[in-house]
C-alpha positions in Angstrom: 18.0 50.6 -6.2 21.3 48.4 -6.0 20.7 48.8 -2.0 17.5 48.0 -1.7 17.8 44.8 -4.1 20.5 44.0 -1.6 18.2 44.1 1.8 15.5 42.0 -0.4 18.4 39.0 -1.3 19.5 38.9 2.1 15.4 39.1 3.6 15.2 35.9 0.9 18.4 34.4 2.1 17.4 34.5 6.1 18.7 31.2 8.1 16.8 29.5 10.0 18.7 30.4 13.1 17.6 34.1 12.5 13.9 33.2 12.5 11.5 33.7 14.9 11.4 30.8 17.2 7.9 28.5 17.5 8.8 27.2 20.5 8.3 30.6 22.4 4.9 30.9 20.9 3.9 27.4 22.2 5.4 28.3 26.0 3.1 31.2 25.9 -0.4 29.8 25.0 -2.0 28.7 28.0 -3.2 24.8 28.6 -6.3 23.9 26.6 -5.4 27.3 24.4 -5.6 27.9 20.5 -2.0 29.4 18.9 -2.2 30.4 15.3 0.4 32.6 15.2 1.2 35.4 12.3 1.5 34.2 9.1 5.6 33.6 8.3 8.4 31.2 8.5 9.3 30.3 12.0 12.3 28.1 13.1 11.9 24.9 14.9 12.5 22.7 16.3 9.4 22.9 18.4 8.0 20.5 21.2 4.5 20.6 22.5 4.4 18.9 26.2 1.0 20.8 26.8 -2.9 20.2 25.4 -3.1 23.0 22.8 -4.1 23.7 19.7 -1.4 25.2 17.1 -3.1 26.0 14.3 -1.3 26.9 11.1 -4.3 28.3 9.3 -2.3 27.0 5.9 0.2 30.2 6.5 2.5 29.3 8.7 6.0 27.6 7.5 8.0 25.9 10.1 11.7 25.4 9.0 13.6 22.5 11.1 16.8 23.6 10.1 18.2 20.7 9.3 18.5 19.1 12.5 16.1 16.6 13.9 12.7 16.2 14.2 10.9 19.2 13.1 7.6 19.2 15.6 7.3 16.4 18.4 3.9 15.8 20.1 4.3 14.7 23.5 0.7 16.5 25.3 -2.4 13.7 24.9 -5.1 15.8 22.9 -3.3 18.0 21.6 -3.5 19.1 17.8 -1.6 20.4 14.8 -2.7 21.6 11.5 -2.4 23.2 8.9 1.6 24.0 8.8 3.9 23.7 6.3 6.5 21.6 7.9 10.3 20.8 6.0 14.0 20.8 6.6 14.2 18.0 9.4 17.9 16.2 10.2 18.9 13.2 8.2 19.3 11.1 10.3 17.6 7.2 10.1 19.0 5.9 13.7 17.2 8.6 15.1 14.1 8.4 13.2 14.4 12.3 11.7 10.7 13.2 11.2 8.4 16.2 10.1 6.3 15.0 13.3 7.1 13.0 15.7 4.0 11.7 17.9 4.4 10.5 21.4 1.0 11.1 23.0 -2.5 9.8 22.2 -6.1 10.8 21.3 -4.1 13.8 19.2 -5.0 15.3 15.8 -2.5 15.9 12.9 -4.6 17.2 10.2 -3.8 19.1 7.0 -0.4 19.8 7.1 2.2 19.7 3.6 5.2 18.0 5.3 8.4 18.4 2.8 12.3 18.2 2.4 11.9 15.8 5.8 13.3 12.4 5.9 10.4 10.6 7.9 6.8 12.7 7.5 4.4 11.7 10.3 6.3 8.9 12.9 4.4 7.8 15.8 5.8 6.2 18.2 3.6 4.2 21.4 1.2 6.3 20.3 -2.4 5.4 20.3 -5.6 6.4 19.7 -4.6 9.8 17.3 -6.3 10.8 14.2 -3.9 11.5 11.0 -6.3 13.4 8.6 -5.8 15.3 5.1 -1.9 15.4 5.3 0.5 16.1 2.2 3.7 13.9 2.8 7.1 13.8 0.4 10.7 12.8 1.6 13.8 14.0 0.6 16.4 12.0 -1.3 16.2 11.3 -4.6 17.6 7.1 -4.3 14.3 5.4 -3.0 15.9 3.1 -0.7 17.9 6.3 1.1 14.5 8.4 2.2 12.6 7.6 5.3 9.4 6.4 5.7 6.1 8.9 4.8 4.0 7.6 7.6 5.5 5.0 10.2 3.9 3.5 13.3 5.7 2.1 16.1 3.9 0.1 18.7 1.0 1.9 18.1 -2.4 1.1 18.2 -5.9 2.0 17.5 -5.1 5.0 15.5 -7.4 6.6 12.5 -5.4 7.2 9.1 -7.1 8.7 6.4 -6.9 10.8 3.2 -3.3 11.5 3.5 -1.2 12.0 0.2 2.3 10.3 0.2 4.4 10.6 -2.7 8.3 10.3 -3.4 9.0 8.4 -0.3 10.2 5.5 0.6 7.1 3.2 2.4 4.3 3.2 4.8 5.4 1.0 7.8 3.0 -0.8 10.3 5.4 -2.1 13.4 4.4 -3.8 16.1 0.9 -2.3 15.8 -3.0 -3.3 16.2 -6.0 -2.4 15.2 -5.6 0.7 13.3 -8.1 1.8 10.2 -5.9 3.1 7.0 -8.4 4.5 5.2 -8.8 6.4 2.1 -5.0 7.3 1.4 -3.2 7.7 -1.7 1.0 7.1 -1.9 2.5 6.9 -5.4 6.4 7.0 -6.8 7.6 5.5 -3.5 8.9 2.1 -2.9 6.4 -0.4 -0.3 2.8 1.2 -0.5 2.6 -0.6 3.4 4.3 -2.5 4.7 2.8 -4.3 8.4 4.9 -6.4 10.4 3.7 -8.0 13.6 0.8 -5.8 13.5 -2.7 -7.7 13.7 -6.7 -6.6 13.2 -5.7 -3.9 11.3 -8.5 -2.5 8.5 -7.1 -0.9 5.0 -10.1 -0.3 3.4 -10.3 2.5 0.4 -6.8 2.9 -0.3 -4.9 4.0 -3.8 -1.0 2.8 -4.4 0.1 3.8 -7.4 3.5 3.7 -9.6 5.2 1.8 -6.3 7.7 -0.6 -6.6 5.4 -2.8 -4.7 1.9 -2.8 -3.1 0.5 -4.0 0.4 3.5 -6.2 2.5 1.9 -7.9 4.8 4.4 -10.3 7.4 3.7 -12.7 10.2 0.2 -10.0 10.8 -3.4 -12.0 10.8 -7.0 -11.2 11.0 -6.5 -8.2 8.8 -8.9 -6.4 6.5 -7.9 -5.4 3.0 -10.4 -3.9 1.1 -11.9 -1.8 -2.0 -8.0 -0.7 -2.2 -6.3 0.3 -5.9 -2.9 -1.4 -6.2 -1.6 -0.2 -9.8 1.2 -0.1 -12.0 3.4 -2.1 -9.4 5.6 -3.0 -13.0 8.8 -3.7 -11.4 10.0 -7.5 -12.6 9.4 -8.6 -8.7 6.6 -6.0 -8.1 2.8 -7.0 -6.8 0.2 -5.9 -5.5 -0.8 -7.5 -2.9 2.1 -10.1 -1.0 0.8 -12.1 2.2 3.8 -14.1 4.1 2.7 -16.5 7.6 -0.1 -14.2 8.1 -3.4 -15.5 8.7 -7.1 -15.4 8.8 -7.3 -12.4 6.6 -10.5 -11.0 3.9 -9.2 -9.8 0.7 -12.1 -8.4 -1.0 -13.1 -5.9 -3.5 -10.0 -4.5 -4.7 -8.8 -3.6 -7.8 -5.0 -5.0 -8.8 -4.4 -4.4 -12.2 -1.0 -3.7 -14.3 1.1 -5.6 -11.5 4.1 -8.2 -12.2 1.9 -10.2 -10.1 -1.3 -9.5 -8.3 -1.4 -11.2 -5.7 1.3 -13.1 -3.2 0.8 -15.3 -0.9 1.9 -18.6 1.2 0.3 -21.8 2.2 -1.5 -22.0 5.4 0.7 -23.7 8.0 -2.8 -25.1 9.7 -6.4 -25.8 7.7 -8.1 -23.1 9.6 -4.9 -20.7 8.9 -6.4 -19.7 5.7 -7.0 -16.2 3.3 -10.2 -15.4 2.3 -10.3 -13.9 -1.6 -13.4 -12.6 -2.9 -14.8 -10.1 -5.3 -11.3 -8.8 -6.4 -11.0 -7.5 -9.6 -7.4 -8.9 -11.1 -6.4 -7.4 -14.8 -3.8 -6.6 -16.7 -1.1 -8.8 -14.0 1.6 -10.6 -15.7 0.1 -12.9 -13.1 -2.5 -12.5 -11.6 -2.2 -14.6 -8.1 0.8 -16.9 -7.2 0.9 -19.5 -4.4 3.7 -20.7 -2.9 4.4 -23.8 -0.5 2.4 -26.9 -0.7 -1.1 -26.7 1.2 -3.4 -24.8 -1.0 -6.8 -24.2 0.9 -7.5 -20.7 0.7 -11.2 -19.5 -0.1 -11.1 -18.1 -3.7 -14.7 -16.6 -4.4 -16.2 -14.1 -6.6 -13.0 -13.2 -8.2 -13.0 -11.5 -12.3 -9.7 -12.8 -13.8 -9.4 -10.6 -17.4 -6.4 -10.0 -19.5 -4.1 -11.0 -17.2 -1.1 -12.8 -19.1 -1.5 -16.0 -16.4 -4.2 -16.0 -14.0 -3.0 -18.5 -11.8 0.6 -19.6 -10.9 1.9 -22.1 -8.0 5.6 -23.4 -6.7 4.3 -26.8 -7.1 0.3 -27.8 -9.1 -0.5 -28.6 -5.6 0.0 -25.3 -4.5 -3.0 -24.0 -6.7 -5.0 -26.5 -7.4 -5.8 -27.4 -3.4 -7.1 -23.8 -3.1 -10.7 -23.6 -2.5 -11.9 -21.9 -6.1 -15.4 -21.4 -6.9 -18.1 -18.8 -8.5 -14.9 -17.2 -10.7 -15.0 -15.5 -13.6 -12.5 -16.0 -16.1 -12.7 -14.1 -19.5 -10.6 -17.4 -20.5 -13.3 -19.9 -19.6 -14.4 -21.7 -23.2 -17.3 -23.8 -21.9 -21.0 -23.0 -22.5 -24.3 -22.7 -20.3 -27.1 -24.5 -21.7 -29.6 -24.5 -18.6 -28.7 -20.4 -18.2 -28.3 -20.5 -14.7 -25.1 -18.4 -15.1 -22.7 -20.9 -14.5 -20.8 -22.3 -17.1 -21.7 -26.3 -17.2 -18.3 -27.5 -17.4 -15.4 -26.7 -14.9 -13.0 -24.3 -15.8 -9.9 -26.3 -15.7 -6.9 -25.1 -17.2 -3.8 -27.7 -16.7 0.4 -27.9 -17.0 0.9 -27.8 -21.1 4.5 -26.8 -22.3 3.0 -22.7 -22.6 4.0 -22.7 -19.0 7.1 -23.8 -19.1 8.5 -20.1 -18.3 7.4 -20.5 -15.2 9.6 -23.2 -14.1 12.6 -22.1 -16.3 13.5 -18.5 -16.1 15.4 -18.5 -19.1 12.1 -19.0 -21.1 10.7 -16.2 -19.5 11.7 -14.4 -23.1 9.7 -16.6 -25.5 6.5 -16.7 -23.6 4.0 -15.3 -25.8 5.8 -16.0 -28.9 4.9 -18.2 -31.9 7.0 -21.0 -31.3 6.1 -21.6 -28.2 2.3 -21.0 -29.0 2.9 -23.6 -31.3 4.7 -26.6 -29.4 1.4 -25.4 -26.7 -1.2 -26.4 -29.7 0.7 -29.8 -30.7 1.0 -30.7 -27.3 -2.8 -29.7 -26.7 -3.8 -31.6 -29.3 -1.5 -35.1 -29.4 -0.2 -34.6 -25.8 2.6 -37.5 -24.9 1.4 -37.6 -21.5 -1.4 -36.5 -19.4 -0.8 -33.0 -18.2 -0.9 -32.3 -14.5 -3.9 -30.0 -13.6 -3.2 -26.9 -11.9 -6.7 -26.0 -10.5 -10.1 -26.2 -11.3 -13.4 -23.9 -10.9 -16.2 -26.4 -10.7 -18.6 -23.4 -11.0 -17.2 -20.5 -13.1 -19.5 -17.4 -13.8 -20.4 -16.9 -17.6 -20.8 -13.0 -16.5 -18.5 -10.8 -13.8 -20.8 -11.4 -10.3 -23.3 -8.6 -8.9 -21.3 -5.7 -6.8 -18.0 -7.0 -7.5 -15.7 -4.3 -9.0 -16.4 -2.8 -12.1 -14.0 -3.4 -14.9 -15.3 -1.0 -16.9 -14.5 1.9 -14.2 -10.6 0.7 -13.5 -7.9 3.4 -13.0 -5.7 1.9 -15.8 -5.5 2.5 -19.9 -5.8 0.1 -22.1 
């Protein structure tokens, strides 16, 4: 018995030097082949310079052993799935991956990609379709793991229904028009992060528990829409953050339980300009800040409810020269006497001392409390001085608008 419990520990305890190597499977299928090869552990790593098929079947693990990338792609068309892929270098020079995709028009589809640095990297590679994938780094210090997905100089690629969680972000680089759609990433740090990469499409997306949500730098005429950015509750955290990018629809996404919502600079030229419409913004310490000194940005069909502030700017400028119409603000006290669902008075809501915490950081601890609630209410009602406005909806809706989203269905607990 003592024996044969021995043979079983050291069968356990195999290296991945002694396993049987991948690589010789993939040298022996033929061009335009299928390999699904016994169920097992193989080693890696494994590079496929030929269009074939490997095919995991979901029993099939393939151990890096520690040292680089795990499975490179380098054959156009070819396709991987449904491996379970771990134990890559750790290396962040050298971009230490799960997979690493140099080829186009290839598939990486169900695959649970583990214990790597970076999950799925590709790299000038275009035109490939990342489906149904299960991504987590290693590392337990945020800041030290690699990216889950990443995309270098890539374009025109199809992302969809991938899980990332316990990694560091999703990065964009250098990349255009590719279609992020239907993925979830949770207890990482940036949801996505695009830089340089225009006519991009996120559409469907969940980012949950993040430190922040959707990083968008110096990319225009995205699309970012129907996404769930949630519970970004770090003090700095938000969902949404839009720096020198332009020409980009923001519409129909929830962003609730955020530090702030939503992020974004002036336009540097008029027609430079966000368009915001039918979001759904709740539960936000602030709900949308603006900084520089412009304004202009279209600001439509938006519900505002329980967020702490709705609307913040670096300067009243800032805010109120945004374009703001057909709102609804749980907030708005006016009435609608002709019922055409639109309240008869603006909704203007102006610079009294309750928002002083915004200018003075050390008052960020009384805002809320009764004192200041109080020196608010005397101001409102014998102000000194009249108080700067810092915007205005001439035409706020008394009810949330038709197909905007649905309070009532949010991801979030009261």
């Amino acid at each position: 018995m003592g024996f044969l419990l021995v043979l079983l520990l050291l069968f356990l305890a195999v290296p991945s030097w002694a396993l049987p190597p991948l690589q010789l499977y993939v040298e022996l299928t033929p061009e335009g082949g299928t390999l699904t090869p016994p169920p097992g552990e193989y080693s890696g790593p494994v590079v496929i310079r030929k269009q074939i098929t490997l095919d995991g079947k979901g029993k099939v693990h393939v151990d890096g052993g520690g040292s680089g990338t795990v499975i490179t792609v380098e054959a156009d068309q070819a396709v991987v799935k449904g491996l379970y892929i771990h134990n890559s270098g750790e290396s962040h020079d050298k971009v230490d991956a799960g997979i690493l995709v140099k080829a186009n028009d290839t598939v990486i589809q169900d695959n649970i990609i583990s214990d790597t640095l970076f999950g799925i990297h590709l790299s000038n590679a275009h035109g490939n379709r990342i489906i149904g994938n299960r991504i987590s780094s290693r590392g337990d210090d945020v800041t030290l793991r690699g990216e889950g997905i990443r995309l270098w100089y890539s374009h025109e690629n199809f992302i969809q229904d991938n899980l990332i969680e316990n990694s560091r972000d999703m990065v964009i680089s250098n990349s255009r028009e590719n279609r992020i759609i239907g993925n979830s990433m949770r207890h990482s740090r940036i949801s996505m992060e695009l830089v340089f990469s225009p006519e991009n499409e996120i559409r469907g997306n969940t980012f949950e528990d993040n430190y922040n949500g959707v990083t968008v730098i110096y990319s225009d005429e995205l699309i970012i829409a129907d996404n769930h950015m949630l519970d970004m509750r770090k003090i700095t955290g938000y969902g949404i953050s839009v720096k020198e990018s332009y020409q980009i629809h923001i519409t129909g996404n929830e962003i609730a339980h955020c530090a702030i919502g939503l992020l974004a600079t002036s336009p540097l030229e008029a027609e430079n300009i966000l368009t915001i419409e039918n979001n759904l913004f709740t539960f936000n310490d602030v709900a949308t800040y603006f900084y520089g000194e412009r304004g202009g940005h279209e600001i439509h069909h938006n519900l505002f409810i329980d967020n702490f502030v709705d609307v913040m700017g670096s300067t009243t400028n800032t805010s109120r020269l945004n374009h703001w119409e057909h709102n609804y603000w749980d907030n708005y006290s006016g009435f609608d006497l002709d019922s055409d669902g639109i309240g008869d008075q603006p909704h203007r809501v102006y610079l009294y001392a309750d928002r002083i915490w915004m200018d003075r950081s050390m008052a960020r601890f009384y805002r809320g409390s009764p004192a200041l609630t109080l020196i608010d209410f005397v101001q409102r009602l014998v102000p000194s001085s009249e108080p700067d406005l810092m915007y205005a909806d001439p035409t706020p809706l008394m009810q949330p608008p038709s197909g905007s989203v649905d309070p009532a269905n949010t991801h979030h607990d009261e």
